[in-house]
PDB file as gemmi writes it, atoms N, CA and C in Angstrom:
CRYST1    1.000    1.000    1.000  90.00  90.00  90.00 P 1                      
ATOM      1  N   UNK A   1     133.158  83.504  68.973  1.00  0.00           N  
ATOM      2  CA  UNK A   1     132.008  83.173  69.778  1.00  0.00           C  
ATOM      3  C   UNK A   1     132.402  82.950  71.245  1.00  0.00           C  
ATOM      4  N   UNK A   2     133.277  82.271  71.244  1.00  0.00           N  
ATOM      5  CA  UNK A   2     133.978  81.783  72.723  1.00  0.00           C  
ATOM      6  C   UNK A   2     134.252  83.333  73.522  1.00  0.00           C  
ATOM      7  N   UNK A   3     134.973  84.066  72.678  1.00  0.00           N  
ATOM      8  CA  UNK A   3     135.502  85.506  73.197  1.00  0.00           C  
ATOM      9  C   UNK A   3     134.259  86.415  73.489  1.00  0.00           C  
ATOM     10  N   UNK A   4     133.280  86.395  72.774  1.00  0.00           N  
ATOM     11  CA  UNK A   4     131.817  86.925  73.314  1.00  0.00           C  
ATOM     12  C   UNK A   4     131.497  86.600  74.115  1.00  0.00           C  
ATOM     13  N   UNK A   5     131.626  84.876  74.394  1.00  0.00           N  
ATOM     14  CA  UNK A   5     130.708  84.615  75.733  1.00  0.00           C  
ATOM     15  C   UNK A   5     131.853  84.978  77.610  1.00  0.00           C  
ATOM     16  N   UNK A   6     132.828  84.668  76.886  1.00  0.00           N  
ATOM     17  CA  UNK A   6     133.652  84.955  77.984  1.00  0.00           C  
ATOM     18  C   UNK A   6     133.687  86.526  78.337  1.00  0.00           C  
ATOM     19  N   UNK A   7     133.637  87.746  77.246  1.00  0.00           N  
ATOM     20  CA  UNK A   7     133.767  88.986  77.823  1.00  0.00           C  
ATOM     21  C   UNK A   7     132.483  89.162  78.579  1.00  0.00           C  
ATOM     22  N   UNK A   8     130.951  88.511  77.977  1.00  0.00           N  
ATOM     23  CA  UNK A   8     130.139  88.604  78.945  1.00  0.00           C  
ATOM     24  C   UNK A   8     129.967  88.066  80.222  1.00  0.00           C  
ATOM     25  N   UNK A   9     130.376  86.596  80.535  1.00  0.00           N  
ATOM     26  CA  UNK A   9     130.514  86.411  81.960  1.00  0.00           C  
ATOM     27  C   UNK A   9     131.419  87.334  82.948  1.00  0.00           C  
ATOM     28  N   UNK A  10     132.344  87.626  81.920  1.00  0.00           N  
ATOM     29  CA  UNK A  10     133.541  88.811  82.870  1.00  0.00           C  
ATOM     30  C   UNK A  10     132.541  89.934  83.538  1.00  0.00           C  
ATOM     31  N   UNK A  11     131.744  90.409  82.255  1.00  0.00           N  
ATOM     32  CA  UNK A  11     131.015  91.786  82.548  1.00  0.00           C  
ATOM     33  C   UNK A  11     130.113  91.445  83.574  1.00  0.00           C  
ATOM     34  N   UNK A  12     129.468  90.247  83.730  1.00  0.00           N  
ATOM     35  CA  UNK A  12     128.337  90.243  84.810  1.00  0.00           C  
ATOM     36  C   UNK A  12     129.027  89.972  85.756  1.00  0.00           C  
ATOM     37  N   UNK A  13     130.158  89.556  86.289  1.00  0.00           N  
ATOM     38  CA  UNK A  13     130.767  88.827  87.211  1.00  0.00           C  
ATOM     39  C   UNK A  13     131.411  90.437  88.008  1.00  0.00           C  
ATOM     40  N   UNK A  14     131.862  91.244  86.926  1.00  0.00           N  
ATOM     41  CA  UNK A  14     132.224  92.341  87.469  1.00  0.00           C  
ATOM     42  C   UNK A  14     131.263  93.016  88.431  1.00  0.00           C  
ATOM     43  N   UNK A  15     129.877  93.595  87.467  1.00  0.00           N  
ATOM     44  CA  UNK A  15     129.021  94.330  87.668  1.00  0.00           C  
ATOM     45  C   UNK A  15     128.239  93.568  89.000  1.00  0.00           C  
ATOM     46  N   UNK A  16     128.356  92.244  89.381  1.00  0.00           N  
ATOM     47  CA  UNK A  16     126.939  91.993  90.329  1.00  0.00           C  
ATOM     48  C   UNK A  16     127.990  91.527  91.479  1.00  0.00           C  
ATOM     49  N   UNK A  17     129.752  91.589  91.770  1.00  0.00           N  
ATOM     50  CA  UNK A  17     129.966  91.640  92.789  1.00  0.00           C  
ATOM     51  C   UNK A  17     130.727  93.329  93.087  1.00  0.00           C  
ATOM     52  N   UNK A  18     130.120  94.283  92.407  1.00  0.00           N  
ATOM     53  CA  UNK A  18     130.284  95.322  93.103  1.00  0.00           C  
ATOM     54  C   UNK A  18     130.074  95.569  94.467  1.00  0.00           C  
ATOM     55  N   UNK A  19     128.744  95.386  95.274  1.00  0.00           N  
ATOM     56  CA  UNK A  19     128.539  95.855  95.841  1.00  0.00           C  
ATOM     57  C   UNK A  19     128.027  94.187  97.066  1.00  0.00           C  
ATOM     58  N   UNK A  20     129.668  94.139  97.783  1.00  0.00           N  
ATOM     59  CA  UNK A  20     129.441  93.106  98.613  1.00  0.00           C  
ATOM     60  C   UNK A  20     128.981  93.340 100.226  1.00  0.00           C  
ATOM     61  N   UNK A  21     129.124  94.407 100.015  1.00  0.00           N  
ATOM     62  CA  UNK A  21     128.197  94.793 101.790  1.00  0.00           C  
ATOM     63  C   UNK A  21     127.062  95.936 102.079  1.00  0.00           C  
ATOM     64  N   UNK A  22     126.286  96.072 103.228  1.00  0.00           N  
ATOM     65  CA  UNK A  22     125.463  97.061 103.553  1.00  0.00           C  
ATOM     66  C   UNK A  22     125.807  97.579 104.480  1.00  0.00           C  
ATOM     67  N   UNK A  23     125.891  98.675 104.509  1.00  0.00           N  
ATOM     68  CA  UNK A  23     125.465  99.892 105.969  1.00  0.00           C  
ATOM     69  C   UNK A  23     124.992  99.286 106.873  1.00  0.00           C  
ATOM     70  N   UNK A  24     124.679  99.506 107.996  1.00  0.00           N  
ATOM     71  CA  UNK A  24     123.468  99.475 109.383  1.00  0.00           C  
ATOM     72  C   UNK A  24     122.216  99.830 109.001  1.00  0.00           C  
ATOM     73  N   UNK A  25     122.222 101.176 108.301  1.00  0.00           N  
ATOM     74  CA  UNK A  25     121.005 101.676 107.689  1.00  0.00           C  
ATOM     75  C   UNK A  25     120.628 101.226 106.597  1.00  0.00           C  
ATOM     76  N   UNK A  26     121.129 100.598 105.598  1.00  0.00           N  
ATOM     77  CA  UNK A  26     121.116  99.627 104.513  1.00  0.00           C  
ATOM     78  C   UNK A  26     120.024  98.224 104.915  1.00  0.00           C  
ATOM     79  N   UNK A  27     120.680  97.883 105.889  1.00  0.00           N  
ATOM     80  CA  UNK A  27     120.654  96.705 106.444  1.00  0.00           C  
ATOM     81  C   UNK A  27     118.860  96.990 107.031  1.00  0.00           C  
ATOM     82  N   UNK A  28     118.783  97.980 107.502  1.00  0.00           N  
ATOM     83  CA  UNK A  28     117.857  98.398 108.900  1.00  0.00           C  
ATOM     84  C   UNK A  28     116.603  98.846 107.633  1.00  0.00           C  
ATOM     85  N   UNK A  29     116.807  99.310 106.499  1.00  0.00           N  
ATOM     86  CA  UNK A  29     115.835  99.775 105.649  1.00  0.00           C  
ATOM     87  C   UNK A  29     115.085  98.254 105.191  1.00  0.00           C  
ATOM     88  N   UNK A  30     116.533  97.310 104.450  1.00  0.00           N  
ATOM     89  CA  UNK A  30     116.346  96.604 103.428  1.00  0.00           C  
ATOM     90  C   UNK A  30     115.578  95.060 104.239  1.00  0.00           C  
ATOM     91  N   UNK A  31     116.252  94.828 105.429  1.00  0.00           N  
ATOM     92  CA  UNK A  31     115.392  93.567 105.795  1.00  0.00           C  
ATOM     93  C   UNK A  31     114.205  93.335 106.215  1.00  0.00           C  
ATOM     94  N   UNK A  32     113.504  94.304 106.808  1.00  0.00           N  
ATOM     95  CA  UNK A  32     112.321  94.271 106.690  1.00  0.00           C  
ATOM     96  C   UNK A  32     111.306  94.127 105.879  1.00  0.00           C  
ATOM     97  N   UNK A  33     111.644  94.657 104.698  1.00  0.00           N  
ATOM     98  CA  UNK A  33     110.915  94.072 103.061  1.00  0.00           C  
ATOM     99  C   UNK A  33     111.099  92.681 103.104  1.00  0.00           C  
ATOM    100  N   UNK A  34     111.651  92.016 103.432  1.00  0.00           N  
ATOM    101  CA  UNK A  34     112.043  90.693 103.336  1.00  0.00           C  
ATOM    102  C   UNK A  34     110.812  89.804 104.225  1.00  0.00           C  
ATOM    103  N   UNK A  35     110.782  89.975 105.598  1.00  0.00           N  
ATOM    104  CA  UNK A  35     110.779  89.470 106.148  1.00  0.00           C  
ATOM    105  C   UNK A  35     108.663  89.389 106.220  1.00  0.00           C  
ATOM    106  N   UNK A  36     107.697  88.655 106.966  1.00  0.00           N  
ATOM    107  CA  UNK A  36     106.720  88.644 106.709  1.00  0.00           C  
ATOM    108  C   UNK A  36     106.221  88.567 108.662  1.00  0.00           C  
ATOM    109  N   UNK A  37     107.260  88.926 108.998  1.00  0.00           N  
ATOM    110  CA  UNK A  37     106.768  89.469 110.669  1.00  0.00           C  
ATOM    111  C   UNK A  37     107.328  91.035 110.950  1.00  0.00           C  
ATOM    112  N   UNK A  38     107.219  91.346 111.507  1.00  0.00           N  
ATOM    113  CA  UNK A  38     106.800  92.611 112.537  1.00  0.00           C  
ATOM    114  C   UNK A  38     108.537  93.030 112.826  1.00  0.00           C  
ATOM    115  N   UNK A  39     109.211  94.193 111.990  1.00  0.00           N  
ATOM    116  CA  UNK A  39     110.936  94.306 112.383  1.00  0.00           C  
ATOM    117  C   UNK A  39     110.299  95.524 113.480  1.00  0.00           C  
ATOM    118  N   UNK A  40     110.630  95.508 114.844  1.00  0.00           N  
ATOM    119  CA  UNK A  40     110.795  95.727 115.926  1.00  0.00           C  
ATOM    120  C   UNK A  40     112.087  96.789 115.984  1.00  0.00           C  
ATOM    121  N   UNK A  41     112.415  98.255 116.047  1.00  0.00           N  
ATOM    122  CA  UNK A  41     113.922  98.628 116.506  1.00  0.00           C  
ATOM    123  C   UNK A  41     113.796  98.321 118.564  1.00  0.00           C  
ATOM    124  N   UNK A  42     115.506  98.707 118.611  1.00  0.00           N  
ATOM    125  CA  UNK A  42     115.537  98.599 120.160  1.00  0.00           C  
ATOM    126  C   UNK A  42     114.735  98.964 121.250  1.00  0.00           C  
ATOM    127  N   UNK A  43     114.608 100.578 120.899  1.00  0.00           N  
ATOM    128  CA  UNK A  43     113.601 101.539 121.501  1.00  0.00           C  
ATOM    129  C   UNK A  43     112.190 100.492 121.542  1.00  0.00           C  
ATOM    130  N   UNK A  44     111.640 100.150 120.489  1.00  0.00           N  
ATOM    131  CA  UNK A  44     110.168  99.851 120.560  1.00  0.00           C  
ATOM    132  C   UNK A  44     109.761  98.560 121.076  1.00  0.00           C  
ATOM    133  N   UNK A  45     111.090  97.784 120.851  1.00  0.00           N  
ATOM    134  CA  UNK A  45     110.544  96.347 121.646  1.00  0.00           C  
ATOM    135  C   UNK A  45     111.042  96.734 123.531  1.00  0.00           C  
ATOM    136  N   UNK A  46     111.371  97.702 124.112  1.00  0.00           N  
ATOM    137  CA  UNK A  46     111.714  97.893 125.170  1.00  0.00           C  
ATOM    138  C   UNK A  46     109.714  98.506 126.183  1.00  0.00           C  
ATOM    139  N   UNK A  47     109.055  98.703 125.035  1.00  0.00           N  
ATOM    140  CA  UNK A  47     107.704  99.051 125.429  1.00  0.00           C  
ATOM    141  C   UNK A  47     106.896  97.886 125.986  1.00  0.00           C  
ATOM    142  N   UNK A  48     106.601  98.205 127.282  1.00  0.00           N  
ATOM    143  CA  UNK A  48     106.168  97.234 128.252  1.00  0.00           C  
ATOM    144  C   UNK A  48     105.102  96.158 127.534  1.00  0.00           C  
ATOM    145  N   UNK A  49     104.177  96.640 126.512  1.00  0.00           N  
ATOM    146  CA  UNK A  49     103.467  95.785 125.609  1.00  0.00           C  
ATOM    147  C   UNK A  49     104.103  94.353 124.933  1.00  0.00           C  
ATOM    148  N   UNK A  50     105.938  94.464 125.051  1.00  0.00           N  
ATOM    149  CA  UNK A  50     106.150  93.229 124.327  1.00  0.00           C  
ATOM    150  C   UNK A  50     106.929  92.509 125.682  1.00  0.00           C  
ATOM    151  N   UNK A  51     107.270  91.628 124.929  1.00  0.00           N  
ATOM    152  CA  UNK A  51     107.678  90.275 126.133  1.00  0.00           C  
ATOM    153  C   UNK A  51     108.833  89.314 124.705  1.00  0.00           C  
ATOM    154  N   UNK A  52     109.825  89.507 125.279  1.00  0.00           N  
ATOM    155  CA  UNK A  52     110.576  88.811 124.687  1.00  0.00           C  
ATOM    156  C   UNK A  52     111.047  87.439 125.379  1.00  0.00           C  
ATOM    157  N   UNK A  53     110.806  86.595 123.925  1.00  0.00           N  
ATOM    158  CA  UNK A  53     110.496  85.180 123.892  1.00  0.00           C  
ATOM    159  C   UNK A  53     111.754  84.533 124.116  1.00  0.00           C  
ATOM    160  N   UNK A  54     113.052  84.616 123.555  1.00  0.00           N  
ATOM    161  CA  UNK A  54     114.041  84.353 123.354  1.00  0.00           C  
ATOM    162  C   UNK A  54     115.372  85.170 123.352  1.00  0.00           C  
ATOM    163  N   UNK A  55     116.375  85.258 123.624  1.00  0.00           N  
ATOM    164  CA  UNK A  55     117.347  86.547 123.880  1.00  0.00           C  
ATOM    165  C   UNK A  55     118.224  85.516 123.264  1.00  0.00           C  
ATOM    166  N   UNK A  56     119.271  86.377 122.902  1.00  0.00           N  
ATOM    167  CA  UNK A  56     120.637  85.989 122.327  1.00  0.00           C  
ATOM    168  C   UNK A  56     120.627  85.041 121.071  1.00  0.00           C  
ATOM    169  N   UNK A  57     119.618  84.852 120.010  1.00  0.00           N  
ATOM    170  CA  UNK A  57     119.549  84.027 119.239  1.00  0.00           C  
ATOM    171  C   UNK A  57     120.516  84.045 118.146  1.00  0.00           C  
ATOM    172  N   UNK A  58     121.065  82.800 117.535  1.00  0.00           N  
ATOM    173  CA  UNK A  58     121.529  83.188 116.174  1.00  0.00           C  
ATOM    174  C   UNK A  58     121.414  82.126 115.227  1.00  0.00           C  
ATOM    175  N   UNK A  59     121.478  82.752 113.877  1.00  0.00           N  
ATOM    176  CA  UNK A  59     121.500  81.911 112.592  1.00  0.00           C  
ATOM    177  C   UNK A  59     122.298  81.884 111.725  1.00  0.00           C  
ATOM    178  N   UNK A  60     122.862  81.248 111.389  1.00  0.00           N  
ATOM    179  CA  UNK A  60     123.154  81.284 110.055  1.00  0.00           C  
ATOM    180  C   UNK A  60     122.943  81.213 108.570  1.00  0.00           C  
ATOM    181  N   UNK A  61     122.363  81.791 107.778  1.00  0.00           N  
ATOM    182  CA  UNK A  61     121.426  81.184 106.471  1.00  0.00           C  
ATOM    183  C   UNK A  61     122.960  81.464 105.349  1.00  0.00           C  
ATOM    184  N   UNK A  62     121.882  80.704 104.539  1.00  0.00           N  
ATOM    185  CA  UNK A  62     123.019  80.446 103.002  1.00  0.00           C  
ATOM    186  C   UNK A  62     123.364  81.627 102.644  1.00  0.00           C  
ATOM    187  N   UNK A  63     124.573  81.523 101.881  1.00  0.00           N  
ATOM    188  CA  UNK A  63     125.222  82.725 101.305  1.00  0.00           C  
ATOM    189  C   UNK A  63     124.121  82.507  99.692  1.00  0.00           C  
ATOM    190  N   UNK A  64     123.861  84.045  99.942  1.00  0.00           N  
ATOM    191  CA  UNK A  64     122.878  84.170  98.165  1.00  0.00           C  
ATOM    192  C   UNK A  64     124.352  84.848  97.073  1.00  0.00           C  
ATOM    193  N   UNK A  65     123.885  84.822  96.355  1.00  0.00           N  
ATOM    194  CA  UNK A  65     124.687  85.686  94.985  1.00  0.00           C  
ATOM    195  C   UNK A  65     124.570  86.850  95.425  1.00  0.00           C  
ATOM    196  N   UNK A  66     123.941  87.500  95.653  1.00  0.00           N  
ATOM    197  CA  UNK A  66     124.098  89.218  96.450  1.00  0.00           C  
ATOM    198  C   UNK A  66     124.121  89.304  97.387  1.00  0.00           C  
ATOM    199  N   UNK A  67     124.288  91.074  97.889  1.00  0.00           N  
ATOM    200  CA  UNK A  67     124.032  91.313  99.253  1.00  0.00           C  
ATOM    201  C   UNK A  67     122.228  91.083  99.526  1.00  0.00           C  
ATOM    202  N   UNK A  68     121.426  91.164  98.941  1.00  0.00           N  
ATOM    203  CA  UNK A  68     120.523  91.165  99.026  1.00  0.00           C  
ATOM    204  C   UNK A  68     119.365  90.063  98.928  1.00  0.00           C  
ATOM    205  N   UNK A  69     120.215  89.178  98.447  1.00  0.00           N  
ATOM    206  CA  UNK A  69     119.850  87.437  98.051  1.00  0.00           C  
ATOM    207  C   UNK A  69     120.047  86.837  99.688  1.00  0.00           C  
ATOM    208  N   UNK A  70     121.476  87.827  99.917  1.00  0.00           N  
ATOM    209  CA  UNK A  70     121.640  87.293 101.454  1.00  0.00           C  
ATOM    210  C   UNK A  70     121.030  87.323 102.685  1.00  0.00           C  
ATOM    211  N   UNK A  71     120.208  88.452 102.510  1.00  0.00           N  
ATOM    212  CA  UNK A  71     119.224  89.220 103.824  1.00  0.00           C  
ATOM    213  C   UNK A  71     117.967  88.306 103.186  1.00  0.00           C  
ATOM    214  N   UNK A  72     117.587  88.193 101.977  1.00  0.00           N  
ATOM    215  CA  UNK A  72     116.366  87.480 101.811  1.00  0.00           C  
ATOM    216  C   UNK A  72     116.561  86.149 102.800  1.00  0.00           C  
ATOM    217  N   UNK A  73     117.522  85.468 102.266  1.00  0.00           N  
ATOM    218  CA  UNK A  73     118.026  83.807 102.997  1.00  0.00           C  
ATOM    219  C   UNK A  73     117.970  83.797 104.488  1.00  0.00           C  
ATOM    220  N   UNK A  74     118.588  85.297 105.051  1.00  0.00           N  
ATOM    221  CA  UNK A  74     118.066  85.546 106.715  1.00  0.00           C  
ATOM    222  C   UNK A  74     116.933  85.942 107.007  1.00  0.00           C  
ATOM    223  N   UNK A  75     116.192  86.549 106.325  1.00  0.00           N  
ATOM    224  CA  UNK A  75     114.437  86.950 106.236  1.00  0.00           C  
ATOM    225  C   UNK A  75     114.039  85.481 106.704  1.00  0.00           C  
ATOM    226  N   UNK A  76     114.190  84.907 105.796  1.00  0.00           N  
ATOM    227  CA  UNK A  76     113.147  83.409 105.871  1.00  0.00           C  
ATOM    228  C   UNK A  76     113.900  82.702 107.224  1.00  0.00           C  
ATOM    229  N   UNK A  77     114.658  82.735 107.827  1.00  0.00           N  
ATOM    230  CA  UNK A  77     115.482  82.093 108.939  1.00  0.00           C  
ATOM    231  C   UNK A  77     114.872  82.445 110.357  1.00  0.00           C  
ATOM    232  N   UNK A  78     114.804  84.238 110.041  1.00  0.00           N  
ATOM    233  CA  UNK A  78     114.168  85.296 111.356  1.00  0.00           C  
ATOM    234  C   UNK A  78     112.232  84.714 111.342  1.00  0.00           C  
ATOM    235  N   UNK A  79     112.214  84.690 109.698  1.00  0.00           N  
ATOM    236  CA  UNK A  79     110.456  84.272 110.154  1.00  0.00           C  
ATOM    237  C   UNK A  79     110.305  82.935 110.527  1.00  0.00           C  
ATOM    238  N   UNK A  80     110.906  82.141 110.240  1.00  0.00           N  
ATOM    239  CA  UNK A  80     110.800  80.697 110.740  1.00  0.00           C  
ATOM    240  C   UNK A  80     111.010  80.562 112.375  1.00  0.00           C  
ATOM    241  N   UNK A  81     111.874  81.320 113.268  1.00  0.00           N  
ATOM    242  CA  UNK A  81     112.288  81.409 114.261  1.00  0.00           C  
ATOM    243  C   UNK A  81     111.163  81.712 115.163  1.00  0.00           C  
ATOM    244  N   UNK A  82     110.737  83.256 114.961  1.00  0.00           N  
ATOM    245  CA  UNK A  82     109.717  84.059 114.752  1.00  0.00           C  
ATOM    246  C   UNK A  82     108.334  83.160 115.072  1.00  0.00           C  
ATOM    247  N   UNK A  83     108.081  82.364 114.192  1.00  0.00           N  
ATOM    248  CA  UNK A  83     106.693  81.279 114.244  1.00  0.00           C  
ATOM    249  C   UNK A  83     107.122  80.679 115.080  1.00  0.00           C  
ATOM    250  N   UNK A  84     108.734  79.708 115.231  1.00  0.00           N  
ATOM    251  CA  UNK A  84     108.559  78.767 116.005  1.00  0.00           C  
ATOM    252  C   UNK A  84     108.766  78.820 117.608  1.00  0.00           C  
ATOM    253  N   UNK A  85     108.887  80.593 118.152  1.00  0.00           N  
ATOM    254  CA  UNK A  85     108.843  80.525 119.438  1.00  0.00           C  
ATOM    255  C   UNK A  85     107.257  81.148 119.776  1.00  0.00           C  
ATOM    256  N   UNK A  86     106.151  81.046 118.252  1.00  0.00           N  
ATOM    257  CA  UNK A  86     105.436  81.490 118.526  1.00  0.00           C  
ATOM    258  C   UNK A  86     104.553  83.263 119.009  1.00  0.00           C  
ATOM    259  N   UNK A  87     105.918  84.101 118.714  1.00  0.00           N  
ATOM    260  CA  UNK A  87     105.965  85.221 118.513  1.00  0.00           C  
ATOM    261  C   UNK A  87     105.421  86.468 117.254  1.00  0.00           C  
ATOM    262  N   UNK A  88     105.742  87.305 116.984  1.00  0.00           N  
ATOM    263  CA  UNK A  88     104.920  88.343 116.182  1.00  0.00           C  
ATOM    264  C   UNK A  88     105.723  89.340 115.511  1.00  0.00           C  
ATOM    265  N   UNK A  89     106.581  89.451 116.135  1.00  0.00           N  
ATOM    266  CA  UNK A  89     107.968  90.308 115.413  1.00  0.00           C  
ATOM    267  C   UNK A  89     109.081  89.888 115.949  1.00  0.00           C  
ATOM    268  N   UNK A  90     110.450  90.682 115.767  1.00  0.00           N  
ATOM    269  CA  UNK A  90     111.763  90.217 115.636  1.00  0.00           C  
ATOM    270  C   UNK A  90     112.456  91.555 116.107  1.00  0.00           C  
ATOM    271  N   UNK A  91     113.408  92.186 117.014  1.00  0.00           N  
ATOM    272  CA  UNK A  91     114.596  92.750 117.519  1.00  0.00           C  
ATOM    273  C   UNK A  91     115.814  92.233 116.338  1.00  0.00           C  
ATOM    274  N   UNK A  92     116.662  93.228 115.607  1.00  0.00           N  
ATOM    275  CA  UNK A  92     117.800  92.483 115.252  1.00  0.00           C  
ATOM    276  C   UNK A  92     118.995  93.462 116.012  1.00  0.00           C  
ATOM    277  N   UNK A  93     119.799  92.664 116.650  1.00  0.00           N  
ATOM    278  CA  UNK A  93     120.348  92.867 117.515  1.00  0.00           C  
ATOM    279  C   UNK A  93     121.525  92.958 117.169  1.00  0.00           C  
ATOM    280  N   UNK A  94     122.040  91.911 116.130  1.00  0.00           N  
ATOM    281  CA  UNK A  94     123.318  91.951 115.937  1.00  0.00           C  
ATOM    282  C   UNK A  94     123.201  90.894 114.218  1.00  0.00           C  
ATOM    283  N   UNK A  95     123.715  91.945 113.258  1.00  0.00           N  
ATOM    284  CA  UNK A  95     123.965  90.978 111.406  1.00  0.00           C  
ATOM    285  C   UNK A  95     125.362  91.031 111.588  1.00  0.00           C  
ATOM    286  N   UNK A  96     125.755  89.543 110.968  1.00  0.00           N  
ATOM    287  CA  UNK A  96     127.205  89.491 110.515  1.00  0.00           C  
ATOM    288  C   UNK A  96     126.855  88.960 108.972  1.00  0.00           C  
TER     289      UNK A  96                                                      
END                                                                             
């Protein structure tokens, strides 16, 4: 029983840190699903219509169990930001 439960934590432990990073384009597809404001690329927030609120910002949010647990945890960080300078969308400028 012990040897069952241990080959299965092995197997999930294997299988769900396969894949510990994203692309640019990964990144550029996947956070916007996340997020519940307006993802902005460079080109489009440079259109005289916007007015940027804040420059050079950064966050840090919690590390999730995935790569994708992780962009959620910065989703909610960018929309909180987002509301609290009173703004409508988001530039991402720079993910670490």
């Amino acid at each position: 029983m012990i040897k069952k439960i241990i080959t299965i934590f092995c197997a999930v432990a294997l299988f769900s840190s396969c894949k510990t990073s994203m692309t640019p384009i990964e990144v550029h597809n996947t956070l916007p699903k996340y997020t519940k404001t307006t993802f902005l690329t460079a080109s489009q927030a440079q259109n005289s219509n916007c007015t940027c609120l804040t420059k050079d910002r950064s966050y840090t949010a919690p590390i999730g169990m995935t790569v994708n647990a992780d962009l959620r945890n910065g989703a909610k960080g960018i929309d909180e930001w987002v509301a609290l300078d009173g703004g409508n969308a988001y530039v991402l400028r720079n993910f670490q």
